[in-house]
Backbone atoms as SQL, in Angstrom:
CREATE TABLE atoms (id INTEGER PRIMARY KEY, chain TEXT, resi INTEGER, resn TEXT, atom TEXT, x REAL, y REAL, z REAL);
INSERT INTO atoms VALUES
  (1, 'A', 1, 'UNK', 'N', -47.370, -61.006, -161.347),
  (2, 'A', 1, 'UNK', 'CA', -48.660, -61.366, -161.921),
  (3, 'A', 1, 'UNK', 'C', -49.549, -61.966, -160.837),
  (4, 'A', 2, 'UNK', 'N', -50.887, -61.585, -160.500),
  (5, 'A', 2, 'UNK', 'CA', -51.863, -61.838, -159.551),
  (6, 'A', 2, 'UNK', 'C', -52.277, -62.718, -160.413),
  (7, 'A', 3, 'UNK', 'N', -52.409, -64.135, -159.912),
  (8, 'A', 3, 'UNK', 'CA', -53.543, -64.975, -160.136),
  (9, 'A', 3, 'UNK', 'C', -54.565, -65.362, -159.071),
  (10, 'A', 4, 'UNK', 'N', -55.877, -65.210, -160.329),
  (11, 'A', 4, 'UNK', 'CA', -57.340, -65.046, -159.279),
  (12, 'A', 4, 'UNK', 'C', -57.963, -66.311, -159.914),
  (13, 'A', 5, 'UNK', 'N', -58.702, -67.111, -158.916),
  (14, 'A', 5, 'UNK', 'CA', -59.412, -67.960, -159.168),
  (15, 'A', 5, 'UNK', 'C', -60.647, -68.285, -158.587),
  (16, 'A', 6, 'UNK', 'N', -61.868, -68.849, -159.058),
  (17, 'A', 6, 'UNK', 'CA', -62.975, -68.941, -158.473),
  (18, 'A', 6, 'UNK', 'C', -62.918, -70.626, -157.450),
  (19, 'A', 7, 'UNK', 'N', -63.537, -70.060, -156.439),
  (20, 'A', 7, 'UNK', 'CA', -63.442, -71.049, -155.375),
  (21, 'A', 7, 'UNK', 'C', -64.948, -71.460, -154.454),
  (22, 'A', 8, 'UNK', 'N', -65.114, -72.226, -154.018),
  (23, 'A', 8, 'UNK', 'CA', -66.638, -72.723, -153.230),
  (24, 'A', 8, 'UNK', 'C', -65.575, -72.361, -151.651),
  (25, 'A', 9, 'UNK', 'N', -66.643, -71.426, -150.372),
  (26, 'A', 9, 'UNK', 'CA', -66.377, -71.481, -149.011),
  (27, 'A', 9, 'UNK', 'C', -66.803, -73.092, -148.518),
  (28, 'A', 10, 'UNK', 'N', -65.780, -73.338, -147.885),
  (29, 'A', 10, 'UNK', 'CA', -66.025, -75.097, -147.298),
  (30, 'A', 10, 'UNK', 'C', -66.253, -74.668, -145.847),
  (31, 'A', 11, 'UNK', 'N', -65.499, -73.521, -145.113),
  (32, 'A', 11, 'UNK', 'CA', -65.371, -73.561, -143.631),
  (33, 'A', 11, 'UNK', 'C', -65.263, -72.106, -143.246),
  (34, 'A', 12, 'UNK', 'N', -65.893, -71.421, -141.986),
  (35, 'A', 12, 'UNK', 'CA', -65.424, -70.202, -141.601),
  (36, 'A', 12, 'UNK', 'C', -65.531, -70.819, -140.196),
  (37, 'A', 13, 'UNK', 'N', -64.574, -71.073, -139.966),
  (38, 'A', 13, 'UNK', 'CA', -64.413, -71.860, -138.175),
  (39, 'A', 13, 'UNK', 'C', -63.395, -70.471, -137.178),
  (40, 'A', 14, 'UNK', 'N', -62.557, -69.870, -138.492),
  (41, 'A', 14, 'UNK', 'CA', -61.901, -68.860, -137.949),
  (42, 'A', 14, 'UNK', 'C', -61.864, -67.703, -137.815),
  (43, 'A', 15, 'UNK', 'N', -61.355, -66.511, -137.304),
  (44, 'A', 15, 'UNK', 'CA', -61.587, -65.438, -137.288),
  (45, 'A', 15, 'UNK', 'C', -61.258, -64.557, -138.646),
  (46, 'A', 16, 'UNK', 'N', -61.948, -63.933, -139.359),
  (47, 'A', 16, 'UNK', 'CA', -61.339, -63.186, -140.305),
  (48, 'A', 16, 'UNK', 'C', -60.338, -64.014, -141.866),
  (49, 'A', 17, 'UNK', 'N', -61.097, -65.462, -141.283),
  (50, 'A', 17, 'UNK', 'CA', -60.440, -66.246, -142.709),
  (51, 'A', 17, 'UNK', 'C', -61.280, -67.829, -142.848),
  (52, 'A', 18, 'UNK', 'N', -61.429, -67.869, -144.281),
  (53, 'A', 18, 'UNK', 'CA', -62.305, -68.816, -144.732),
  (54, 'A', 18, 'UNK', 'C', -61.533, -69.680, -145.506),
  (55, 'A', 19, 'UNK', 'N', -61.611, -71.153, -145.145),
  (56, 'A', 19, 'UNK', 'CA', -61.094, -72.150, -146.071),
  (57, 'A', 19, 'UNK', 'C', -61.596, -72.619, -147.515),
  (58, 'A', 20, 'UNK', 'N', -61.127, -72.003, -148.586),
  (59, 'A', 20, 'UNK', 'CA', -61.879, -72.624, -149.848),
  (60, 'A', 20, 'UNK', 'C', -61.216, -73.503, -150.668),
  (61, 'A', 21, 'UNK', 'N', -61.990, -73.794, -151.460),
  (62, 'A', 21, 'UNK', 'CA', -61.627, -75.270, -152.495),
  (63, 'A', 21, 'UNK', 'C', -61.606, -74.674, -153.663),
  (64, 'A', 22, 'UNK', 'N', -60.013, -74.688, -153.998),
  (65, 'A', 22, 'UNK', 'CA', -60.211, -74.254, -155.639),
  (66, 'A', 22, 'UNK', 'C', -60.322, -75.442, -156.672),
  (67, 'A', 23, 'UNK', 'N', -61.295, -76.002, -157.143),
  (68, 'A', 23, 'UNK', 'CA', -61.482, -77.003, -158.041),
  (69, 'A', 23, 'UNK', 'C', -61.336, -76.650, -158.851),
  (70, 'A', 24, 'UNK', 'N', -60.491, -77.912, -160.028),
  (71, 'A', 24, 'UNK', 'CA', -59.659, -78.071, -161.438),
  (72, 'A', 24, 'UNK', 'C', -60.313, -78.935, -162.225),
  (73, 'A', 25, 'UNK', 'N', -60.472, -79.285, -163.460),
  (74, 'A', 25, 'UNK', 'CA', -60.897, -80.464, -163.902),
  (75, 'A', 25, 'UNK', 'C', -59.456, -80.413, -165.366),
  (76, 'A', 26, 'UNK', 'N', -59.356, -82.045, -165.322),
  (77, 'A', 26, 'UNK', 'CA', -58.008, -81.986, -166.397),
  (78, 'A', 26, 'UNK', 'C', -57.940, -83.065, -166.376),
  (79, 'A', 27, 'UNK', 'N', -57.823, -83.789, -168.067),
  (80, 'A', 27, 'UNK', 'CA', -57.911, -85.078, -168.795),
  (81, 'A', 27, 'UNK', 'C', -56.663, -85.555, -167.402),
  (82, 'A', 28, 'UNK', 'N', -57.154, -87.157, -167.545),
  (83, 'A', 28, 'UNK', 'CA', -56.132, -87.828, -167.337),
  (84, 'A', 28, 'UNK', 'C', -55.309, -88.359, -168.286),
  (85, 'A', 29, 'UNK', 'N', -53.930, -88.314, -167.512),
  (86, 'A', 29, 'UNK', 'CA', -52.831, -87.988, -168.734),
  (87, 'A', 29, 'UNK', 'C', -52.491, -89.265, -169.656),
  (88, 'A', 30, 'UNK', 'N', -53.320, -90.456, -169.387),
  (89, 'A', 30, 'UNK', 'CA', -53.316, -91.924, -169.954),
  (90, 'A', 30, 'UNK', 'C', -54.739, -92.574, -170.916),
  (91, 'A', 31, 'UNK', 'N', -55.612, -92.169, -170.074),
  (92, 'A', 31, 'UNK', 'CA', -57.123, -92.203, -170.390),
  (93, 'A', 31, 'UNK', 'C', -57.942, -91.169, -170.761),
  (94, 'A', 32, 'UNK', 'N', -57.313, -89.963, -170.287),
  (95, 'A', 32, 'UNK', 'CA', -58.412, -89.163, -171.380),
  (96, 'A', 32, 'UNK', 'C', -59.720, -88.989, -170.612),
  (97, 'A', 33, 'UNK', 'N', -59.975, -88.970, -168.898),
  (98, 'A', 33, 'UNK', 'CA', -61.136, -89.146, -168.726),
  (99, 'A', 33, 'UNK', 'C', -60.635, -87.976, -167.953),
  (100, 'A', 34, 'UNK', 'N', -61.948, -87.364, -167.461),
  (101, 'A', 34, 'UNK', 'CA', -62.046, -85.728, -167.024),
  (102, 'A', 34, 'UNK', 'C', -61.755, -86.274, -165.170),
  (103, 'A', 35, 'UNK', 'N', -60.881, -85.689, -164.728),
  (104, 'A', 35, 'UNK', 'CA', -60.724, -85.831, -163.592),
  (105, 'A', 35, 'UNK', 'C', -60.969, -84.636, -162.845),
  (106, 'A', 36, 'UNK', 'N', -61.671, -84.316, -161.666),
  (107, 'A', 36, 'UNK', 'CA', -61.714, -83.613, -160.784),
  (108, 'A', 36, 'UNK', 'C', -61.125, -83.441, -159.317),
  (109, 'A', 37, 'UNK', 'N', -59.811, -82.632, -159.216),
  (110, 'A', 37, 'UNK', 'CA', -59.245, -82.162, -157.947),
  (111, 'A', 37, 'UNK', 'C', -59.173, -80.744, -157.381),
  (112, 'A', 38, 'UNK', 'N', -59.474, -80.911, -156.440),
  (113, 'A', 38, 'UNK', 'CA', -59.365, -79.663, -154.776),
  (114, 'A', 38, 'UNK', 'C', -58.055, -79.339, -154.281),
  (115, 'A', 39, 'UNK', 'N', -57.767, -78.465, -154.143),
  (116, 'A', 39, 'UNK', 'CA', -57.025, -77.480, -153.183),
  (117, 'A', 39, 'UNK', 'C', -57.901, -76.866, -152.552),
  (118, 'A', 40, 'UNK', 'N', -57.716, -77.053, -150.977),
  (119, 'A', 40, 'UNK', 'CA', -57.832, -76.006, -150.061),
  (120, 'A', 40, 'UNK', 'C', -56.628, -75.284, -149.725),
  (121, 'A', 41, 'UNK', 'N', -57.371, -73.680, -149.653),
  (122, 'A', 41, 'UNK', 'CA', -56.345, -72.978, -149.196),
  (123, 'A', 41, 'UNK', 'C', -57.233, -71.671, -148.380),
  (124, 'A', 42, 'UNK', 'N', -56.349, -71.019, -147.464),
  (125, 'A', 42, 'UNK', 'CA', -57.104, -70.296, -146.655),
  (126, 'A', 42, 'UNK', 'C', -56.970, -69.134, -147.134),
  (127, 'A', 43, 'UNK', 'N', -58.188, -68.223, -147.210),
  (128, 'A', 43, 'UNK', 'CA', -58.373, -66.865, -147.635),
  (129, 'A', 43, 'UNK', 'C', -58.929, -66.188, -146.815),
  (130, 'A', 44, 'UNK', 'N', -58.091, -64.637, -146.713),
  (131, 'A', 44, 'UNK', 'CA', -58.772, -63.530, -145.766),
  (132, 'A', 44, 'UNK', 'C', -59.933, -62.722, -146.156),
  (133, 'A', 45, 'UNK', 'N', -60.829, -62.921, -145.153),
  (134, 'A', 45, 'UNK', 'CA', -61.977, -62.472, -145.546),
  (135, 'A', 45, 'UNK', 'C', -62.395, -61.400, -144.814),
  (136, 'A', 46, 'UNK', 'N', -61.533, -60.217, -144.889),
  (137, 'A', 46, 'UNK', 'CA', -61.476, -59.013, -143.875),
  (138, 'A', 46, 'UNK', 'C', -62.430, -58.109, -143.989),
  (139, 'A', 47, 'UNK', 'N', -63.174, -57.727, -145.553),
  (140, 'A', 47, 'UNK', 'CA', -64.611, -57.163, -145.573),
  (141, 'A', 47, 'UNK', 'C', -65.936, -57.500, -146.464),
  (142, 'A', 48, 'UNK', 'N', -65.386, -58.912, -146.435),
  (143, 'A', 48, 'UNK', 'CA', -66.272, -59.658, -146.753),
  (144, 'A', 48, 'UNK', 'C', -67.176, -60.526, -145.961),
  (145, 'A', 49, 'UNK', 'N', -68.384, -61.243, -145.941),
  (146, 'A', 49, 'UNK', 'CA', -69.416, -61.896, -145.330),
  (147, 'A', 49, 'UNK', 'C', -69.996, -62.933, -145.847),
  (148, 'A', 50, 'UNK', 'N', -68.872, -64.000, -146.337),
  (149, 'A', 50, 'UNK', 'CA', -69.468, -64.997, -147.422),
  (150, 'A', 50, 'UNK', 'C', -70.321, -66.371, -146.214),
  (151, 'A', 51, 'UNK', 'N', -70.944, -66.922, -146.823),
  (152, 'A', 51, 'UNK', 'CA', -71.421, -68.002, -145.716),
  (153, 'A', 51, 'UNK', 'C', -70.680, -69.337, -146.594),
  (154, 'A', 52, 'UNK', 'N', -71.131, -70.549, -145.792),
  (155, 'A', 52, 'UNK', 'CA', -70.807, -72.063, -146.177),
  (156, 'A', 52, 'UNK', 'C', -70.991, -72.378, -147.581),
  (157, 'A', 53, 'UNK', 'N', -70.306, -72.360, -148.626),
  (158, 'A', 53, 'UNK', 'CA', -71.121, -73.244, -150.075),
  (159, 'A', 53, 'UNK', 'C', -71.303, -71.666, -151.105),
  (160, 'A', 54, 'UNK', 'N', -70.669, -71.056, -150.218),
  (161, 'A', 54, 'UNK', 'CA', -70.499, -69.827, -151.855),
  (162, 'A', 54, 'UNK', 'C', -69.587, -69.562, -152.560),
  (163, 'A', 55, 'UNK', 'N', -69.720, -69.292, -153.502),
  (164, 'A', 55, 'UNK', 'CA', -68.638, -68.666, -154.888),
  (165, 'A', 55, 'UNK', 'C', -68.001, -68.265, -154.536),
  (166, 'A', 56, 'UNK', 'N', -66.622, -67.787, -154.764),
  (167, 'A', 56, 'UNK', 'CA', -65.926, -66.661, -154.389),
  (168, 'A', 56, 'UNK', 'C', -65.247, -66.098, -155.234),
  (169, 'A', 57, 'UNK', 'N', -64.524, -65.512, -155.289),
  (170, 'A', 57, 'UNK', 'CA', -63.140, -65.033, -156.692),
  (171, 'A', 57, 'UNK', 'C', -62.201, -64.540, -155.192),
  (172, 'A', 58, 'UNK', 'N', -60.977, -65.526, -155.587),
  (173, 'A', 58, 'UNK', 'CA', -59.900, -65.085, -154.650),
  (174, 'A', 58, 'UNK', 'C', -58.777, -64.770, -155.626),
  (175, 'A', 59, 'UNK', 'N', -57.800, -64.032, -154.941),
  (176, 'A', 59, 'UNK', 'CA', -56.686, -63.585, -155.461),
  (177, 'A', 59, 'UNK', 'C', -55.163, -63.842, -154.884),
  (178, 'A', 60, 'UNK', 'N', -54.458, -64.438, -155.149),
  (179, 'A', 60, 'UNK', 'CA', -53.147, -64.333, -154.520),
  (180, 'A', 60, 'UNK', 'C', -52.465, -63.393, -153.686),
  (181, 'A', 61, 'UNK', 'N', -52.033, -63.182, -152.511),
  (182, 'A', 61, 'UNK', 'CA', -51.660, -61.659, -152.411),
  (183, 'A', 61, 'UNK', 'C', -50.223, -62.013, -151.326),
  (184, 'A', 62, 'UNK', 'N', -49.534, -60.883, -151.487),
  (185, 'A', 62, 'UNK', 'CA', -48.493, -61.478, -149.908),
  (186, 'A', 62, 'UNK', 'C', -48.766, -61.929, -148.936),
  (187, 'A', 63, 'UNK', 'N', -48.138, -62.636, -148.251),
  (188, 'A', 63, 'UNK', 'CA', -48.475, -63.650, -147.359),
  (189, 'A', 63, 'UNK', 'C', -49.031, -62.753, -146.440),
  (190, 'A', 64, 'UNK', 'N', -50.174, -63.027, -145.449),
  (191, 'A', 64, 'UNK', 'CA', -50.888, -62.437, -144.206),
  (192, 'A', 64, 'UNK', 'C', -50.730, -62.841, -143.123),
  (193, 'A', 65, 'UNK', 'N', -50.457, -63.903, -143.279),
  (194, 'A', 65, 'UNK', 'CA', -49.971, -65.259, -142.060),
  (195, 'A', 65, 'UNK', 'C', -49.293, -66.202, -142.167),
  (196, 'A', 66, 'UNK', 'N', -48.764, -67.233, -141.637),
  (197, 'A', 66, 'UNK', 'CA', -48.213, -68.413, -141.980),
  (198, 'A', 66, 'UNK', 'C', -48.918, -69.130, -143.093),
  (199, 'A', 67, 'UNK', 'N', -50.002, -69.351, -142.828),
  (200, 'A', 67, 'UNK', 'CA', -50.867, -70.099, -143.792),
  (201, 'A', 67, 'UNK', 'C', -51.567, -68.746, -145.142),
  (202, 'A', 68, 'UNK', 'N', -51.965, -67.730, -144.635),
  (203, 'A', 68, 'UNK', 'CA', -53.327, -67.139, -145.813),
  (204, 'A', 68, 'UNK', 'C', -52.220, -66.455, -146.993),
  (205, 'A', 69, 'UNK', 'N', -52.241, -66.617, -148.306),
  (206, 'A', 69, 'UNK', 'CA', -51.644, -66.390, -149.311),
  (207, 'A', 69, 'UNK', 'C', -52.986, -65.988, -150.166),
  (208, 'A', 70, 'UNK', 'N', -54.001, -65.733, -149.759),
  (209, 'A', 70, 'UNK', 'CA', -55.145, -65.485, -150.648),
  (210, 'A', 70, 'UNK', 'C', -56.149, -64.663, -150.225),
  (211, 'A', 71, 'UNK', 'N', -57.076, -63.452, -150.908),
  (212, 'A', 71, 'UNK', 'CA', -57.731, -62.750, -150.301),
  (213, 'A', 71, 'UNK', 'C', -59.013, -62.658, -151.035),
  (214, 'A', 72, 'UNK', 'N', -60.264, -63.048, -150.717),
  (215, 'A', 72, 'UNK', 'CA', -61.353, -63.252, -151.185),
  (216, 'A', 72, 'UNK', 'C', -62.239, -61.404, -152.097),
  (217, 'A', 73, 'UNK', 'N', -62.069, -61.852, -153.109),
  (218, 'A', 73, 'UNK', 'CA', -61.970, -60.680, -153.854),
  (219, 'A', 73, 'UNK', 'C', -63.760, -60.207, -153.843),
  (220, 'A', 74, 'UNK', 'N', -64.685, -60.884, -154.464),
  (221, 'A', 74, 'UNK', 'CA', -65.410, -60.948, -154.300),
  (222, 'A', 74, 'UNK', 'C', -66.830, -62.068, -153.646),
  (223, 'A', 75, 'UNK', 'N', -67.846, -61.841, -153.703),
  (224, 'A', 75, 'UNK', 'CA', -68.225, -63.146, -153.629),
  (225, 'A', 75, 'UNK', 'C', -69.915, -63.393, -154.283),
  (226, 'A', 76, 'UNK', 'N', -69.529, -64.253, -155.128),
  (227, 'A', 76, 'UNK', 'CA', -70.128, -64.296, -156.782),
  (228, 'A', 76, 'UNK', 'C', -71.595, -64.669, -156.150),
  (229, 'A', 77, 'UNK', 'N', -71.598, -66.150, -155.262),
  (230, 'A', 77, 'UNK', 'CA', -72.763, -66.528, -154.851),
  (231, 'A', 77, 'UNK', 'C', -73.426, -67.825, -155.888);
């Protein structure tokens, strides 16, 4: 099963791969108040051209590298 999730580009410092933030929001498990957390994770961005602060839809895919487990599917904007 591919899981795809929408993500904001934080960084393209590297060649052919962009660091994004997949943000969650989910009660806290005592209070009940909406909490917001980040994962970064690195995605290959092999024919894509996203810039700093865009949408994306990434997808899980076999590993590409040590680090990239994700491949930027589209990019929403």
């Amino acid at each position: 099963m591919k899981r795809i999730f929408d993500a904001t580009v934080i960084s393209l410092k590297m060649k052919n791969t962009a660091i994004v933030a997949i943000t969650r929001r989910f009660p806290h498990p005592l209070y009940k108040k909406l909490i917001k957390k980040d994962n970064k994770v690195a995605a290959d961005i092999s024919t894509f051209a996203p810039h700093v602060g865009d949408k994306v839809k990434i997808a899980e895919t076999k590993p590409i590298s040590k680090t990239k487990h994700f491949k930027i599917m589209e990019v929403i904007k």
